[in-house]
C-alpha positions as CSV (number, residue, x, y, z in Angstrom):
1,X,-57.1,26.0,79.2
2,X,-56.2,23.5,82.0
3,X,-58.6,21.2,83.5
4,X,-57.6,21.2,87.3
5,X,-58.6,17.2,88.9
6,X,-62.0,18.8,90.4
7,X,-63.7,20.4,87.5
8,X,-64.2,17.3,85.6
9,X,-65.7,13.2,86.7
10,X,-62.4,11.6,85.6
11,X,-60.3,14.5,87.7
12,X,-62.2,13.6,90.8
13,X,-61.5,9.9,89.9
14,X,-58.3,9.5,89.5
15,X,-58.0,11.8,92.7
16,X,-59.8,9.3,94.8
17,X,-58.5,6.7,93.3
18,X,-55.0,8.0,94.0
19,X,-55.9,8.4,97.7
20,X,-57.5,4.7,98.6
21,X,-54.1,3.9,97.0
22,X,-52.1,5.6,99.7
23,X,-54.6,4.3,102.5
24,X,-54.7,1.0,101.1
25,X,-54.3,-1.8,103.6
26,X,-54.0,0.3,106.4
27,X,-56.4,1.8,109.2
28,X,-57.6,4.7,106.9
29,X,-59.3,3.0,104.3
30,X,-63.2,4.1,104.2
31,X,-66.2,2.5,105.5
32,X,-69.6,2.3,103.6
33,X,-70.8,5.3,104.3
34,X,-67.7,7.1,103.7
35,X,-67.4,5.5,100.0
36,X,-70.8,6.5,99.4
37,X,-69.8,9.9,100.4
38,X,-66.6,9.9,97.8
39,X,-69.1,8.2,95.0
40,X,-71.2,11.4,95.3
41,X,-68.2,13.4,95.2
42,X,-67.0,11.9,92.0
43,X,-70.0,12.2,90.1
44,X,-70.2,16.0,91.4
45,X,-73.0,15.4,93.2
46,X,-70.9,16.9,96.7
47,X,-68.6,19.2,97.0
48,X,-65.5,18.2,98.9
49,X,-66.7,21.1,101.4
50,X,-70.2,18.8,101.8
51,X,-68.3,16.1,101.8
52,X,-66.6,17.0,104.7
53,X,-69.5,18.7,106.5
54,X,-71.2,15.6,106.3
55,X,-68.2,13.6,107.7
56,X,-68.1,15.9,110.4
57,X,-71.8,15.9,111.1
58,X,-71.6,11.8,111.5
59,X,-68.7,12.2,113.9
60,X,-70.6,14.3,116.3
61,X,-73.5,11.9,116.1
């Protein structure tokens, strides 16, 4: 059976990884907070849906 990139630690690496690579250098890369939020998501302690409720949540602060 396939592993898909979010079932497993290393999927959700290299998928992060992949995606500070494409913001690199430019406007998008994340602050403190928002890196904290992706370490949590790697280790599988979010969800990418928490993850983005909480993103959300901060923005309406």
């Amino acid at each position: 059976m396939k592993d898909y990139p979010l079932t497993t630690e290393h999927g959700r690496q290299r998928l992060v990884t992949a995606a500070l690579r494409m913001a690199q250098g430019g406007h998008l890369m994340p602050k403190a907070y928002e890196r904290m939020l992706l370490d949590q998501f790697v280790r599988g302690t979010l969800t990418l849906d928490e993850v983005i409720a909480c993103l959300e949540a901060q923005e309406h602060e």
